[in-house]
N, C-alpha and C positions, 0 to 999 in steps of 0.2 A: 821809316817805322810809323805805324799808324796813331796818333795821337792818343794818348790816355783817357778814357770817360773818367767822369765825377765821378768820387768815389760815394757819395753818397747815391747818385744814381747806379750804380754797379750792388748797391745795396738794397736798391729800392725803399729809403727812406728820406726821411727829411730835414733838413738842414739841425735843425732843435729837434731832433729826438735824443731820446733820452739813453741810455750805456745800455739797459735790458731791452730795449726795442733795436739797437743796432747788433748784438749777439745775438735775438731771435731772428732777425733776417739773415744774418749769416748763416746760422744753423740752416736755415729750410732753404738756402742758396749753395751750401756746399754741399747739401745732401740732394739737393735737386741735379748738380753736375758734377759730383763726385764722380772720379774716373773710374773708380771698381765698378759704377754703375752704368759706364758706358764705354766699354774697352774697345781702346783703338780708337775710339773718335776723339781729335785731337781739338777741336772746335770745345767739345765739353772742359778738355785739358787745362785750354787756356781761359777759358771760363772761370772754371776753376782757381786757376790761380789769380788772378782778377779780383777774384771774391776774397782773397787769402790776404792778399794783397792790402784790401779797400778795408779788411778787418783788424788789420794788425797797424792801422795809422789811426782808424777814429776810434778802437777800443783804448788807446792809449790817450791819455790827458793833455799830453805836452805834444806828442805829436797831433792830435786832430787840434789843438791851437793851432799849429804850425801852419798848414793843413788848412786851415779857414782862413790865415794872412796870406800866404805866398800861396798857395795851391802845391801843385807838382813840383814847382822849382822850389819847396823846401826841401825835398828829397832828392834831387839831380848829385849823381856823383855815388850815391849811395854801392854798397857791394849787395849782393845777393838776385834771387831769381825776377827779375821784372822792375831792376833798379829800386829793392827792397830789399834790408837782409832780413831774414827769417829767424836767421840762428838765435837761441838762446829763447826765443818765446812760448812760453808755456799755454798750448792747445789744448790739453788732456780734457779739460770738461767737456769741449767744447765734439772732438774728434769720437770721444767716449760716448756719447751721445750719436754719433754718428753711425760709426761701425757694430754699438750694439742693433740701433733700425735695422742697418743694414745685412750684419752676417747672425742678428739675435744673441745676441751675447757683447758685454758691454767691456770696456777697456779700460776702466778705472776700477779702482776697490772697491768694495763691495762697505756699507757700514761697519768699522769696529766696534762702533760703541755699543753698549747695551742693549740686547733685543728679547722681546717676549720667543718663550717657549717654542716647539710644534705643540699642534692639537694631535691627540692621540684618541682615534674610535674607534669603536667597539659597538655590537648591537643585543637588542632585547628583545625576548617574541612576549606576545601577550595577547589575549583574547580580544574576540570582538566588544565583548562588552566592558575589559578592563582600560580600552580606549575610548568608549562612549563615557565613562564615569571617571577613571583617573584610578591611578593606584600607586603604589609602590614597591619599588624591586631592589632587593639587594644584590649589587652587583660585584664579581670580584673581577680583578685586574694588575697587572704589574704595575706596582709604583716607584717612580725612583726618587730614595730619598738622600738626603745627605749623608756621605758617609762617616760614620760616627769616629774613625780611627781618625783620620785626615782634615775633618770639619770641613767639606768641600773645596779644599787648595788644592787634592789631587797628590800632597806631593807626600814621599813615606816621612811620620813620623822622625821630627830632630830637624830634618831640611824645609824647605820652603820654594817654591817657583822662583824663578829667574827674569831676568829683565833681559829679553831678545837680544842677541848683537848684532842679528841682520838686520830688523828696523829698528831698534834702537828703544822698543818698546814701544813706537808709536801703530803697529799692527798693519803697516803697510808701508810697501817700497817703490821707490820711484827708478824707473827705467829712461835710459835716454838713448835714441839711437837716430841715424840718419836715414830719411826717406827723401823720396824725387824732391818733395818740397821746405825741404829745409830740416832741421833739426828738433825732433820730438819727443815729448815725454807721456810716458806709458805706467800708471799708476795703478800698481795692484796689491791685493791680498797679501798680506808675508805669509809666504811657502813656509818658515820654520814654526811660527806661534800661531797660525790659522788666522790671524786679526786680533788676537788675546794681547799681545804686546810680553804673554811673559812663555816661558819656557820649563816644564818639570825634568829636569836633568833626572832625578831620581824618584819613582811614582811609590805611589802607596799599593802595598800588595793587596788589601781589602777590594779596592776601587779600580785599581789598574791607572792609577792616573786620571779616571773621569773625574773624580769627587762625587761623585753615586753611584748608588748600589739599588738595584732593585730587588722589589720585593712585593710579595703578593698582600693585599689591603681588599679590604670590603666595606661599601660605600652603599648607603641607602639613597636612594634616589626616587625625586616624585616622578611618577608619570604625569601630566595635567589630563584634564577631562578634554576630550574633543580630537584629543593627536590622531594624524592620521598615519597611515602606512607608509614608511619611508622618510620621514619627519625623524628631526633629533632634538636633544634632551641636551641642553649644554650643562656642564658642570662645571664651573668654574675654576682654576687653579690646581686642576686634577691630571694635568698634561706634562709635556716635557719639562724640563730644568729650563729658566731662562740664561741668554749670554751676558757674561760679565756685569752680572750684576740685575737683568734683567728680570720681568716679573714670569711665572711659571705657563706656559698655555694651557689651555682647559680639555677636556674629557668630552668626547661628543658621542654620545648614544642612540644609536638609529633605532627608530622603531619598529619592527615587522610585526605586524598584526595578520594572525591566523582568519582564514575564511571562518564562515560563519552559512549554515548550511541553511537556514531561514531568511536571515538578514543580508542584504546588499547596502554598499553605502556608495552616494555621489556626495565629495562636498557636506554637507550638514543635513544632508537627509538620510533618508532609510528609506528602503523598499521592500515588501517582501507580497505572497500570495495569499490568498486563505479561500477554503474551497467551499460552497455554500449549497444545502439539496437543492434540487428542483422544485419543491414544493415552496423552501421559502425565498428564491427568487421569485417564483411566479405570485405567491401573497402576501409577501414581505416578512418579518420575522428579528426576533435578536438570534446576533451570533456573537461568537465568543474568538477576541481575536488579540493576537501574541503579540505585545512590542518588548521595547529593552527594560520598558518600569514596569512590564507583569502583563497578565489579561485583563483587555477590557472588553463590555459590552456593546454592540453595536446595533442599529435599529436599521434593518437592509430595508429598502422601500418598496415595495409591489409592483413588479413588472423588468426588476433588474437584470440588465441584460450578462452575460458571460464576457469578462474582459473588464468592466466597468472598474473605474479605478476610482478611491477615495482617500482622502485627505485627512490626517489625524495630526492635527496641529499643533506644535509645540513636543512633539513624540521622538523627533527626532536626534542628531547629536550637537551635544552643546557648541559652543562657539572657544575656541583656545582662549581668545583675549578674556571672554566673558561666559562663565558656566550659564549665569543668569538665561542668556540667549540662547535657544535652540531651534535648529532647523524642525521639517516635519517629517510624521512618516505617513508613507505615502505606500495604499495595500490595492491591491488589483486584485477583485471577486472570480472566483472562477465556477463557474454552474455543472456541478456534478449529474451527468445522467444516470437515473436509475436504472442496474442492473439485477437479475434475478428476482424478476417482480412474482407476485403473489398471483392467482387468476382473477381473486377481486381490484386487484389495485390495477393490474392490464383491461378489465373492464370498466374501472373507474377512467384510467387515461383517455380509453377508446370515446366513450364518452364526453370524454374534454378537447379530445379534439376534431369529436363531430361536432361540437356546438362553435367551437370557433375557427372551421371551415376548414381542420388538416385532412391529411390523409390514412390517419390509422385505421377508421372504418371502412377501409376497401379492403377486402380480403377476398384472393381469386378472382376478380375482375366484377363482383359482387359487393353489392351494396349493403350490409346487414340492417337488420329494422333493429330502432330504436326498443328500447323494453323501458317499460315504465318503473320510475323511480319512485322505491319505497320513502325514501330521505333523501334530503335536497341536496342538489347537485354539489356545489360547493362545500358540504359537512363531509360529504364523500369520500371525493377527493382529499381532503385534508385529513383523516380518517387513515383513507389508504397509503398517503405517502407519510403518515406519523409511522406505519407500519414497517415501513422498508428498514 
């Protein structure tokens, strides 16, 4: 028979380590050669047991003394698999951990004690500009409250719940049964009281035994300034009933914000267009231009091109943490060509674009002569295109 390694090396720790450093190397040693995870190879098997082995002598006090005076010959003679016995030692934390990594669902109970609510959601539609500013919506919704007959025991009026006789009230059961490596315990949920500990032999007809009863409530609720689309609104203690005694979960309000057929938003800006004549692109001009806090005036500069995008700082939507802060909005000029011109305002053009070298004065392969100007060029023009 091939001699035994240290059990401490079979662990890969160290001599003085401490009870939670030699159960964390066990864990990630029997889950590294646990056999469901390598079927048929027997090489892993005995690995395994190895590690089963080397955990159930140094997790123990009296035996890992032992264990550090005599070595292996404290144990010689012993019954069980690997000249260990197994029997009678309680795994479950440890296996429970295990087999949940392994098959995603875990082998122990689940908490009895006390636990907060579900969150219950529900959503809200609201304008583009009721989310750049903030508002308030009243929302309705199912509430479950206490049931007034029963006072939330559940149980019908004159009776009361029960103390479980399958766990015994403690809300969970212990399983023992025998696998390849010795004898194990499987700790779970009590199937009779859910993990309650108690039992309503006879329910309330109001509640049916929940101890709530729902009921429709309406609830004002702030919007903040800045929310974006798809973003929620917590409300606190507006959610399920908590367990055994637990606090209530809260109400979460998604928010869908309707398009806005001017405005676009990235993040804490705005973008939108605004269309501007040809005449006061070409010699600059105020325009008159939409954001979310109203019309303002704008001074377009001489020469601007179509496309030209500007910067209205502080225009934008505020920041959730801080209304104070706002991003900017940001408008892209767009240079309307005149249509349906006058014959003075197409002779005014033709002239503006023989002087600065287009081609509207070609007509027919023909050069038209210039005709002399009553009024100066530039009054002209601006003259003809106030016209359009």
């Amino acid at each position: 028979m091939a001699e035994k390694r240290d059990y401490y090396e079979v662990l890969g720790v160290a001599k003085n380590a401490s009870d939670d450093d030699i159960k964390k190397a066990f864990r990630q040693t029997a889950k590294k050669y646990h056999p469901d995870m390598h079927p048929g190879d027997k090489e892993c098997e005995e690995k395994f047991k190895e590690a089963q082995e080397a955990y159930a002598v140094l997790s123990d006090a009296e035996k890992r003394r032992q264990y550090d005076q005599f070595g292996h010959a404290a144990f010689d003679g012993a019954g069980g698999g690997g000249g260990f016995d197994f029997s009678g030692m309680d795994m479950s934390d440890i296996f429970g951990d295990i087999f949940g990594d392994l098959f995603g669902r875990g082998r122990r109970a689940g908490n009895t004690g006390p636990a907060k609510g579900a969150n219950v959601r529900m959503s809200v539609r609201i304008t583009f500009e009721e989310a750049v500013f903030g508002c308030e919506k009243e929302l309705e919704f199912s509430y479950k409250e206490e049931c007034s007959t029963c006072h939330g025991s559940g149980a019908k009026p004159g009776t009361s719940p029960e103390t479980c006789t399958k766990c015994g009230g403690k809300g969970k059961v212990v399983y023992s049964q025998q696998s390849l490596f010795g004898m194990m315990q499987n700790v779970q949920t009590c199937p009779d009281c859910g993990g309650t500990g108690k039992v309503v032999r006879e329910k309330c007809q109001d509640c049916r035994g929940s101890g709530y009863v729902a009921k429709r409530v309406k609830k004002k609720v702030d919007i903040p300034a800045g929310i974006d689309n798809g973003q929620c609104v917590r409300v606190r203690d507006y959610g399920e009933p908590g367990r055994a005694g637990g606090p209530r979960g809260d109400l979460l309000v998604e928010v869908v914000v309707a398009r806005n057929n001017m405005f676009e938003r990235q993040d804490m800006h705005i973008f939108s267009n605004a269309s501007i004549s040809f005449g006061v692109a070409a010699l600059g001009g105020d325009i008159r231009i939409k954001t979310v806090d109203g019309d303002i005036i704008y001074t377009v500069a001489p020469g601007t091109q179509t496309g030209t995008r500007i910067r209205l700082k502080g225009k934008g939507v505020p920041s959730i943490r801080n209304k104070e802060v706002r991003g900017d909005h940001y408008v892209t000029l767009v240079v309307q060509t005149p249509t349906n011109l006058s014959k003075e305002a197409k002779e005014a053009l033709r002239q503006f674009d023989e002087l600065s070298g287009g081609s509207l004065s070609q007509e027919g392969g023909a050069t038209t002569e210039r005709k002399g100007k009553k009024k100066g060029f530039m009054d002209k023009i601006k003259e003809s295109l106030d016209d359009l």
